[in-house]
Each structure stands twice: as structure tokens, then as C-alpha cells.
N, C-alpha and C positions, 0 to 999 in steps of 0.2 A: 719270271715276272708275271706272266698269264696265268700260269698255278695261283700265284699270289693275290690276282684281283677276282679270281675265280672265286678265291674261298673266303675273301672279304663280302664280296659279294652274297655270298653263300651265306656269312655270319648277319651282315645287315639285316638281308628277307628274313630270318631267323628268327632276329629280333622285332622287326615290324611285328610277325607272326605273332611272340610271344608275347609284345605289347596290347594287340588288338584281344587277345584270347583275356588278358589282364581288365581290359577295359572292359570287355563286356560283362565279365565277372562283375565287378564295379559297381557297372551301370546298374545291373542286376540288385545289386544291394541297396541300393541309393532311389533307380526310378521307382514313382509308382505312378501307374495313370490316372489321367483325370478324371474324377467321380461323375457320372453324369444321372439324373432323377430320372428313374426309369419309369414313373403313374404318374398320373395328376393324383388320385387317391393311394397313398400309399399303402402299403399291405399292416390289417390291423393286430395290432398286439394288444391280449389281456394282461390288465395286471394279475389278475384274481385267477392266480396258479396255484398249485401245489406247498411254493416257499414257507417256511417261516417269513419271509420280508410282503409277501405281498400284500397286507392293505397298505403300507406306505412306500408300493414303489412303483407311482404315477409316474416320478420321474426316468426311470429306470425304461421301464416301458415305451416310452413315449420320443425318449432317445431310441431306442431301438425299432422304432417303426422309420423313426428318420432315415436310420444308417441303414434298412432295409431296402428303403425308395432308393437311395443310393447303392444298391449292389453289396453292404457290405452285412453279413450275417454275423449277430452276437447273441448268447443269450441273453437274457435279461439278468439270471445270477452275476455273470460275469462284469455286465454293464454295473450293476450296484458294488460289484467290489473295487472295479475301477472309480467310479465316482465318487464313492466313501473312503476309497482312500487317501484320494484330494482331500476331502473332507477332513477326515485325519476320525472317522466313527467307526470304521468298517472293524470288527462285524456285529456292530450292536440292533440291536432290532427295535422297527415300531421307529425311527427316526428318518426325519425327510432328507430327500437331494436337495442342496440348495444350486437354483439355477446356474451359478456361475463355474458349476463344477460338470453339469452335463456339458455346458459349452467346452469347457476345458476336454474332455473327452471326445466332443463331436470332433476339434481341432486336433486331436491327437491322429483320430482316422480320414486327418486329410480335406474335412468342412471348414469352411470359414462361418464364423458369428459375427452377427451385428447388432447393433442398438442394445447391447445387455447396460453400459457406461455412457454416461453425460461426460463424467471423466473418468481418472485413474480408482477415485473412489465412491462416486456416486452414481446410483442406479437409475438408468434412463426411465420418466416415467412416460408411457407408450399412447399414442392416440389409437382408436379404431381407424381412423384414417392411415395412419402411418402406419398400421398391420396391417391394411388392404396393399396401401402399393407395396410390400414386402413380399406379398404372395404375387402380385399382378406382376412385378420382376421374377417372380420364379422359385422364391423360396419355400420353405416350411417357416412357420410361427410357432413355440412353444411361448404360449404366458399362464400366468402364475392367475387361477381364480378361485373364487369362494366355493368349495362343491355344492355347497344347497343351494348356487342361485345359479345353479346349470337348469338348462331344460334336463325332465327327468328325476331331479333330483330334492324340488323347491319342500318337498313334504318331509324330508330328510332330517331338517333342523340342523346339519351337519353344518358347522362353522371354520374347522381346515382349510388349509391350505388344500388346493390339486391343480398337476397340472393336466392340459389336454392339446391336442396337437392341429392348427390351425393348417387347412392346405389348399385351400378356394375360396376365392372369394362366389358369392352365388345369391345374387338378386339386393334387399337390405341387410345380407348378414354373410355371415361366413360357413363351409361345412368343417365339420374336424371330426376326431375321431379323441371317443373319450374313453381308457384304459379300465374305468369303474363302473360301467354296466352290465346287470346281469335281466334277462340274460344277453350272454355274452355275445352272438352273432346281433345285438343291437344297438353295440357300441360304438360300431362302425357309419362312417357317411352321414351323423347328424347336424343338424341346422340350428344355428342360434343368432339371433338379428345382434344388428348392429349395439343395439340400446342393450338389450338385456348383457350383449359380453360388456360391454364398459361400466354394466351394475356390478356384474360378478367380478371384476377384477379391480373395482375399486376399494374393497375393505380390507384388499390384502396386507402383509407385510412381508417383504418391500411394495406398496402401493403400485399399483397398473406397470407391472413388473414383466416383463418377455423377451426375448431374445428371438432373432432371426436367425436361421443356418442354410446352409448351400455352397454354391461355388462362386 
């Protein structure tokens, strides 16, 4: 009879064991921990690489400075084949990311997006106000603007789409970091007041167009 509750015994812990070793396996496959912004200024990324894709992939870019501030490394190749292929382009070249696909992507690696929908089909249009408190809570801003009516760029005549990546608010305006300046270490940490960003992202299409990302 003691032999007998001995080795029941013996089989139970056995199975705890085996269970716990199960579980953490599991856990393993399943958890991921919570992303947390590691700068106020996030680490800048060029567009203006090597690519065949790089003069149109502002957006590509500029996700990947995001996913940076958050601890998560991607190239930028990578990020355009992930986001065109939402798209359903990939791999045609010289074609833009449209916003609702970076977000799709930023969600895949664990960020949540906000203000991209009014509803299921219509594109929220964004105030400067409402991208400041989006940063003053902690986020990052990606919106959709004019590139000739960036600072930098007003002599351009360029009429595109670009995006650029909003991550402080700082005095009447905001600093972000813009993918398409050369040269390139001064594309970083620039300033553009309140007024002139709500000029350049009024003529766009989808009109004063942006998405917030974080946790």
C-alpha cells in the first residue's frame, strides 16, 4: 500500500514537473514584453539609401525610426516589404506606403495606433492641437504632408505626398525628424511651427491625415 502512494506520488510531481516545463515553453511562444520609448528624440533614419525604393519610402523610414524608439530593429527593406504587401504593390517601385498600412505593421510589432479613423471608413482629419496632446501623452505622430511646404524644402516645387515623424512638442511648433534631407545628418531634430505644419498637411490626399503610435 506505501509502495503504492509512493509512486503515485512520484507520478503526480512528475507531472506537475512536466506540466510547468510545458508551460513555460508556452509562455515562451506567446509572451512578448511591453514595448517601452526609449528617447524623447528617437534615433534618425534616411530614407536616401542605397535602395532601388528609396525616394518613395518616407514611409518605410519613418516607421522604422518609430520601431527603433521602441527597442525593436528592422531594416527599412524589410519594413517596405512588410507594408506593400498589406498593400498588395510589393515589389513595384517609385509607389507610396499608404498610412493605414505602416499602422497595420507598427500593430503587428506590438504598438497600438490612434486617430488614423473617424470610423471604420473614414480618415480622421487631425488638428495641430490634437497632435500636440498625442505627443504631450507620450506618443510618436506620423502625418501625411506637402514636402515643399516643409521647412527646407519651400524652393522644391515638389508637390507629393511625404511623410515625417512628429516626437515633441517645443515652444509654437513641433521638432520631428524628416527622412528626406540631404545632407543627411540634418534631417534630424528639426522645427516646424504650428501654422506652417497645418499649411503642409492641408493639401494633402487624404487631407490633414496622421496616425499616432505607442503604448
Amino acid at each position: 500500500m506505501r509502495t503504492g502512494v509512493i509512486a503515485g506520488v512520484a507520478a503526480i510531481a512528475a507531472s506537475v514537473l512536466t506540466f510547468a516545463a510545458t508551460a513555460a515553453v508556452d509562455a515562451d511562444e506567446w509572451y512578448r514584453a511591453p514595448l517601452v520609448r526609449q528617447s524623447v528624440e528617437p534615433p534618425y533614419r534616411t530614407q536616401l539609401d542605397d535602395s532601388i525604393y528609396s525616394r518613395s519610402d518616407c514611409g518605410p523610414a519613418v516607421l522604422g525610426m518609430v520601431l527603433d524608439d521602441y527597442g525593436v530593429d528592422q531594416d527599412t527593406l524589410d519594413l517596405r516589404r512588410m507594408t506593400h504587401t498589406y498593400q498588395g504593390t510589393w515589389p513595384a517601385v517609385r509607389v507610396g506606403t499608404a498610412l493605414q498600412y505602416i499602422g497595420q505593421v507598427a500593430g503587428d510589432f506590438g504598438l497600438a495606433t490612434y486617430g488614423l479613423y473617424d470610423d471604420t471608413d473614414v480618415f480622421h482629419q487631425w488638428t495641430v492641437d490634437e497632435l500636440g496632446a498625442q505627443l504631450d501623452a507620450g506618443r510618436l505622430v506620423i502625418p501625411l504632408v506637402r514636402f515643399g511646404l516643409l521647412p527646407g524644402h519651400e524652393d522644391t516645387g515638389v508637390r507629393w505626398g511625404h511623410y515625417i515623424l512628429l516626437y515633441a512638442v517645443d515652444g509654437d511648433g513641433f521638432r520631428y525628424q524628416d527622412p528626406a534631407v540631404r545632407p543627411i545628418e540634418e534631417g534630424r531634430a528639426r522645427w516646424i511651427s504650428r501654422a506652417q505644419l497645418a499649411e503642409a498637411m492641408a493639401p494633402t490626399y487624404p487631407s490633414r491625415q496622421a496616425v499616432a503610435i505607442g503604448t
